[in-house]
Each structure stands twice: as structure tokens, then as C-alpha cells.
C-alpha distance (Angstrom), angle and dihedral (degrees) to the residues before:
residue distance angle dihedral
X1 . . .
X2 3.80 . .
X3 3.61 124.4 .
X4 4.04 111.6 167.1
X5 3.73 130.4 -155.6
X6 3.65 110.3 -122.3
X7 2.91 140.6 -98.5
X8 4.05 96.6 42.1
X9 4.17 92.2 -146.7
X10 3.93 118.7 -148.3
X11 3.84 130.1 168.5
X12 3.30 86.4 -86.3
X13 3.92 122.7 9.8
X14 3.79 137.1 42.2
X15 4.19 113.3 -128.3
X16 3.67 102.9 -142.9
X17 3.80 147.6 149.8
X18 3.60 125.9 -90.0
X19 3.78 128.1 -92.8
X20 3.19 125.9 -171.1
X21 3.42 91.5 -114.1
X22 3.90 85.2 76.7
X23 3.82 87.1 73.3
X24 3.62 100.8 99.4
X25 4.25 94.7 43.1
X26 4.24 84.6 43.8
X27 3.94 86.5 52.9
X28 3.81 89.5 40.8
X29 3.67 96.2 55.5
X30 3.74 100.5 34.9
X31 3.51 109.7 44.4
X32 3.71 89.2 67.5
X33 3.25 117.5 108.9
X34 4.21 97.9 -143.0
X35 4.04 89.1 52.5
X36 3.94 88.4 52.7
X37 3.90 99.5 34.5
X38 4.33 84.9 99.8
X39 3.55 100.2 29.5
X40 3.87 133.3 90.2
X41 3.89 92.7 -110.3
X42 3.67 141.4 75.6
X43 3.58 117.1 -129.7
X44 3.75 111.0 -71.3
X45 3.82 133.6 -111.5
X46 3.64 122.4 -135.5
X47 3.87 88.7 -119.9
X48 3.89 87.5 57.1
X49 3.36 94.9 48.9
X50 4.07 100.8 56.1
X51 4.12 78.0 49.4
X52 3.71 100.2 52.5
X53 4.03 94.4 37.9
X54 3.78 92.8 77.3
X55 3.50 94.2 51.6
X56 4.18 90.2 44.2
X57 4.23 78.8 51.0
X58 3.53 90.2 68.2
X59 3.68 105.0 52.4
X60 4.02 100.3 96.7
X61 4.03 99.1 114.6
X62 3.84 140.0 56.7
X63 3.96 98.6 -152.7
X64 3.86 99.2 136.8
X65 3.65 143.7 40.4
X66 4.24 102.0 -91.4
X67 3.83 100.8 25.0
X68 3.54 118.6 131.5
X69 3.35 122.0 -147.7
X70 4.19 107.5 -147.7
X71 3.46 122.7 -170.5
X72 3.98 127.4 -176.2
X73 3.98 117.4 -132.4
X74 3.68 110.8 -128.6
X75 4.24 122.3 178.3
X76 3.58 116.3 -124.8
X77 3.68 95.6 -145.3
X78 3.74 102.7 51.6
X79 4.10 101.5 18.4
X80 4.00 86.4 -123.9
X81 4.08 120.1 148.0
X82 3.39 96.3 -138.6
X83 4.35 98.6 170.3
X84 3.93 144.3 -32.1
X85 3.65 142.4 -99.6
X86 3.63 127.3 -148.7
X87 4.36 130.0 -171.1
X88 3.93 108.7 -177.5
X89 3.12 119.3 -158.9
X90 3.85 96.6 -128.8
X91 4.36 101.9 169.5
X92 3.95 128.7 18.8
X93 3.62 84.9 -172.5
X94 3.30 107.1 49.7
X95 3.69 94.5 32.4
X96 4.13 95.6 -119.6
X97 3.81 132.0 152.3
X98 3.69 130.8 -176.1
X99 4.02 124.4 -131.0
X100 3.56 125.6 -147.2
X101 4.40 140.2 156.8
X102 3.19 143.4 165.3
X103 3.87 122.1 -166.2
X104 4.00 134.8 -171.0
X105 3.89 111.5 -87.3
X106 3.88 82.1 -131.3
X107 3.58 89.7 70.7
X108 3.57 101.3 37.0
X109 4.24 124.0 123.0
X110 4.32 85.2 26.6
X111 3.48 91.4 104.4
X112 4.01 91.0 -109.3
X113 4.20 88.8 114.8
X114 4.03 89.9 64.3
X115 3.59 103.0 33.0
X116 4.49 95.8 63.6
X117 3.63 92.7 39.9
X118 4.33 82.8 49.5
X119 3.74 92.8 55.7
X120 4.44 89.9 41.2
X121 4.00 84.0 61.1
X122 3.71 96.9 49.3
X123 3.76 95.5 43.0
X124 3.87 99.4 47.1
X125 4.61 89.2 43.1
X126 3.55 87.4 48.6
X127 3.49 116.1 26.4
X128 4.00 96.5 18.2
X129 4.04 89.3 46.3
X130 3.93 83.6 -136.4
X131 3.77 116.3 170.1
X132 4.13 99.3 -168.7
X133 4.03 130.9 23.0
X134 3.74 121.2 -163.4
X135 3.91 121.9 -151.0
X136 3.80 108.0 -166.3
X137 4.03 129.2 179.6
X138 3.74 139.7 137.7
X139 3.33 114.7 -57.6
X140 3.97 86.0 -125.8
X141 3.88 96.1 56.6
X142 4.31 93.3 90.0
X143 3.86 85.4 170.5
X144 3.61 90.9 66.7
X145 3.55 98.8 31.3
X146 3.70 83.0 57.0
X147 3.58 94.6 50.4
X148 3.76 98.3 57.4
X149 3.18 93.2 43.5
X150 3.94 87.6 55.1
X151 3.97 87.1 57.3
X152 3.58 89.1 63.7
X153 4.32 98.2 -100.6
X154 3.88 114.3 139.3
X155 3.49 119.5 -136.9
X156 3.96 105.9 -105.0
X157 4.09 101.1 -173.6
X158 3.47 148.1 -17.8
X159 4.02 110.7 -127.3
X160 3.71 102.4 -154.9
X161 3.80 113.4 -145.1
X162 3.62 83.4 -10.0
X163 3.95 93.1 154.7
X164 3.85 140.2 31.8
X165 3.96 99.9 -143.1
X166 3.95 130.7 166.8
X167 3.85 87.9 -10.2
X168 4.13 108.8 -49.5
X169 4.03 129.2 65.4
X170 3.44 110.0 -97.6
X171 4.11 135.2 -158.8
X172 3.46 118.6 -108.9
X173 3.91 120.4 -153.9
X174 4.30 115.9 -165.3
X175 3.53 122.8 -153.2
X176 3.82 126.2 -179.0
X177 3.42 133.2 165.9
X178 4.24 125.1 -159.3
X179 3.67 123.7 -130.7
X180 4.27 98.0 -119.4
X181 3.79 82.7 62.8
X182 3.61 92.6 42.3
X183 3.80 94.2 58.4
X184 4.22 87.6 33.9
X185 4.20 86.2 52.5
X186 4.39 79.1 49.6
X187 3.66 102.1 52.9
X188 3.61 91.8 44.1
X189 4.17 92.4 56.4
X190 3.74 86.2 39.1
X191 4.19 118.7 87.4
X192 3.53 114.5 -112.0
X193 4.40 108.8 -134.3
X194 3.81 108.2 -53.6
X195 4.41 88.5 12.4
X196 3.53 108.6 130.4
X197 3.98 118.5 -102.8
């Protein structure tokens, strides 16, 4: 079971539930059509949108097998909600969780991309007691690709053809990375006694 204390506070963003105040940013960010081109979804509608966000509201918790825990990415210096964060919980058994994001091309290459997904690792190997976290995306999306590889995940397989989405088969690329090499990846970024910070 993981139940957070919010906000989640990084350098730079604050990790928090949804309001629906974040209905105009959601719509913003997910109605365009090169934020959705590798996801599941079309681009939204404003109507769908002030539907979806009370369901998005109540994903605070990992208590059960299949809940997702989604989080909305708002900067600390301007108060902006500028993406999302998700950790599924994808296997009780085998101690497994799913990563996934999606973040305003306006704030794209600023180091905002890396720095969520960083503090979604530490909470669910540490608080969530995970042993392995999957990063999945189309095997077309580099950017992404890029980005998990960037959080220290290894690219475990290629699934060719592996899903029929928004009318053609499409590649699938799995990434996953364990928690021993999450805390080794740690203690090397940390300084040692006397290291500077």
C-alpha cells in the first residue's frame, strides 16, 4: 500500500493531486495532437476533460493490484501545471509498478521531463517497497525512449507489431529498471563523507 503526503516537493516541481482547476492546463496539453500522437488517446475535448478530471482526482493511493496512482506536475516558480505522472501498480506478487508521463511541449528539453519521473522511482522503491519498474512507449517516440533510458532503465525488448493503435500496428519498446540498481545508481550520485553536495 502507498499513500503519499502531498505535495511530493522537488527542486523544482510540486507532485500533487488533481483539482479541477487543472482542467484548462489538462485540456491544453492533451488535446494536441503531437502530445497524443504515441499515446492510447485521441486528442481530448474540453467536455471530456471536466468528465475524466474527477476520476484523475481520485488517484492519490496504491491500495490494490491495478490502481494507478496519477499525479499532476505543477512549477514552483510560476504555479503552472505543466504535465502528469503516473506509477501503476501492475503486480502485488511480484512487487511491480508501471511508469508513465506526459509533459507540455512548452516545457520540454528544461530538464522538467527527468526530474518527476526521478522522484516516481524513489517514492514507489522506498515507500512502495517495489522491486521492478517498467517504462513502456512506442518504439517510435526516441524522446521518451531517451528519457528512460536517462533515468538509468535498460531497454528489456522490442515487441514487434506488438499493438494495433489509432489504425496501424505499432512497435513497442520495454524498459524496466530493478530496485538494487536503483539504490546502486543513488549512492553513486550521492557524496561520499567530505564529497561535495
Amino acid at each position: 500500500m502507498l499513500r503519499p503526503t502531498y505535495p511530493i516537493v522537488t527542486p523544482r516541481l510540486l507532485l500533487r493531486p488533481f483539482t479541477m482547476d487543472d482542467c484548462a492546463a489538462f485540456y491544453a496539453i492533451r488535446s494536441r495532437s503531437d502530445v497524443v500522437r504515441y499515446l492510447y488517446e485521441e486528442p481530448i475535448t474540453l467536455v471530456e476533460v471536466n468528465d475524466l478530471m474527477p476520476k484523475r482526482m481520485q488517484r492519490t493511493a496504491l491500495v490494490d493490484e491495478g490502481d494507478v496512482l496519477g499525479l499532476a506536475l505543477e512549477r514552483r516558480d510560476t504555479g503552472e501545471m505543466i504535465g502528469d505522472v503516473v506509477l501503476i501498480w501492475t503486480s502485488v506478487a511480484h512487487q511491480q509498478g508501471e511508469l508513465g508521463f506526459v509533459l507540455h511541449p512548452d516545457h520540454h528539453r528544461q530538464g522538467f521531463a527527468r526530474e518527476a519521473p526521478e522522484a516516481i522511482l524513489k517514492l514507489g522503491f522506498t515507500a512502495g517497497g517495489m522491486h521492478r519498474i517498467v517504462g513502456r512507449c512506442d518504439a517510435r517516440n526516441a524522446p521518451s525512449a531517451g528519457l528512460l533510458l536517462h533515468l538509468g532503465m535498460r531497454q528489456e525488448a522490442l515487441l514487434r507489431q506488438n499493438e494495433f493503435v489509432k489504425g496501424e500496428w505499432c512497435d513497442e519498446a520495454i524498459y524496466a529498471i530493478l530496485a538494487d540498481e536503483w539504490r546502486a545508481q543513488q549512492a553513486m550520485q550521492s557524496p561520499g563523507p567530505g564529497g561535495q553536495g
